[in-house]
C-alpha positions in Angstrom: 81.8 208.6 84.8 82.3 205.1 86.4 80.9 203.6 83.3 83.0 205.6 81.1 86.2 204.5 83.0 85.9 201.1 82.8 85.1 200.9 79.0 88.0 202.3 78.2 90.0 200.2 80.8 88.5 196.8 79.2 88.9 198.5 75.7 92.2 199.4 77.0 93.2 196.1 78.0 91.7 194.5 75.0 93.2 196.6 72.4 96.8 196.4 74.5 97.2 193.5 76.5 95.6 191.4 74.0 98.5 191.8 70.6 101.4 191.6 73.2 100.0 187.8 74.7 99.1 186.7 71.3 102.7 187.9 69.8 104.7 186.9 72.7 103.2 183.6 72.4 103.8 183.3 68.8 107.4 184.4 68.8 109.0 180.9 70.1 107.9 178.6 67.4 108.7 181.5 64.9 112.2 181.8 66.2 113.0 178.2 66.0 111.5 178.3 62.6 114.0 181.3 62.0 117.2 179.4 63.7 116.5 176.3 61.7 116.6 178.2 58.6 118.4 181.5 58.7 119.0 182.2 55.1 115.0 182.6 55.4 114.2 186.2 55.3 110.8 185.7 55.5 111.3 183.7 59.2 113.6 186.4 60.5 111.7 189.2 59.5 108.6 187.3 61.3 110.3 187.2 64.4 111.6 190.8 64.6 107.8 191.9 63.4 106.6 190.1 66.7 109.5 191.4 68.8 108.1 195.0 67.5 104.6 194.1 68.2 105.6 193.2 71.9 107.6 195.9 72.5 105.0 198.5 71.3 102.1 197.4 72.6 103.9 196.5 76.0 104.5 200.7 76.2 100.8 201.2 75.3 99.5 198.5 77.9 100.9 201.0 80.4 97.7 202.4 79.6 95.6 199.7 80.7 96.6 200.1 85.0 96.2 204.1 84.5 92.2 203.6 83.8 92.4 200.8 85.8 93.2 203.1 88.7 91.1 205.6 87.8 88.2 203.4 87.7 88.8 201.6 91.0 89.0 205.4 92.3 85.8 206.3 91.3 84.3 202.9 92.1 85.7 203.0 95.7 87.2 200.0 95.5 91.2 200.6 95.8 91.5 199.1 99.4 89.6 195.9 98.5 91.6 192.0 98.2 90.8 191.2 94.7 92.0 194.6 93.5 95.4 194.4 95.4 95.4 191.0 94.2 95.0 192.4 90.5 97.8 194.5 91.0 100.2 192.5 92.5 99.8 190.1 89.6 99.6 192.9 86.6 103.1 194.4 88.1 104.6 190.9 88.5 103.0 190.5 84.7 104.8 193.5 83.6 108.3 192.8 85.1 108.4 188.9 83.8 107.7 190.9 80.3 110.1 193.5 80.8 112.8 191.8 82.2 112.2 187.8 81.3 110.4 188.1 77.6 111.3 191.5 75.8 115.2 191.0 76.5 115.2 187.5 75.4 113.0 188.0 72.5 115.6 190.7 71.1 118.7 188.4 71.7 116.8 186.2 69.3 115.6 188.9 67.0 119.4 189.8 66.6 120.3 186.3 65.7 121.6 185.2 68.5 120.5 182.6 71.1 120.0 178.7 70.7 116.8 176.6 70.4 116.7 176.1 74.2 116.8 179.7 74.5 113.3 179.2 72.8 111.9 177.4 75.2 113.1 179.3 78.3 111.5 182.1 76.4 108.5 180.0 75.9 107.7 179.3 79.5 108.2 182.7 80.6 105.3 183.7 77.8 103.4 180.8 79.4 103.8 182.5 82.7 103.5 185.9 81.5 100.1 185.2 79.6 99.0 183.1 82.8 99.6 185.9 85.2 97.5 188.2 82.5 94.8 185.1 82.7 94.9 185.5 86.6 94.3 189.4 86.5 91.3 189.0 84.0 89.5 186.3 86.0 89.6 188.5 89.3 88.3 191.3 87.0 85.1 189.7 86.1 84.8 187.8 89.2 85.1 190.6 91.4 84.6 189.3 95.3 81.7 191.3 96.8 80.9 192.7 93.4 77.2 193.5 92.8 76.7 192.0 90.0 75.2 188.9 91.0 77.9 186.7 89.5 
């Protein structure tokens, strides 16, 4: 059962976390793109498809913790540092998205917002996508894991 758990947590996490950083990254050169020219259809319609992606996926990823819990369950690993670790980043991960990306990311979808808008957007993907980098590494690192590694 362990086994099966954390396949679908990784697949999980692959298949969810994965769209949302690459879309969240892309969205801040496409909005500038889309406030330099917005008579473009084609750059607006761009940003609000990555807005969509985000959003979506970001209710999917809720996913990703539920096996993750499930798997640290079984493993017997829910009191251990690198696991409270994981989860103090992946919740700080999911509020700078919630409440620092998502919310910006419409405000420029709409048509509103500026080009330095854009790149107080951009650094909170930056931090969003390192917190996700953070979370990952303590994943495959694992302290104490038997693995070897």
């Amino acid at each position: 059962m362990n086994k099966f758990l954390l396949a679908v947590h990784v697949l999980a996490a692959i298949v969810a976390i994965g769209p949302v950083t690459v879309a969240a990254s892309m969205f801040p050169p496409a909005a500038r793109l889309a406030l330099a020219a917005p008579d473009d259809a084609r750059a607006v319609e761009t940003v609000r498809l990555l807005h969509r992606i985000c959003r979506v996926y970001a209710v999917v990823g809720v996913v990703v913790p539920v096996f993750g819990f499930a798997t640290a369950s079984s493993m017997g690993v829910l009191g251990d540092g690198w696991l409270i670790a994981s989860i103090v980043l992946t919740v700080l991960a999911a509020i700078v998205l919630a409440v620092l990306v998502l919310p910006r990311q419409e405000a420029l979808a709409e048509g509103g917002g500026t080009r330095e808008a854009t790149v107080r957007l951009a650094m909170f993907t930056g931090v969003f996508n390192l917190l996700w980098a953070a979370v990952t590494v303590l994943m495959i690192i694992r302290p104490g894991s038997t693995t070897g590694v």
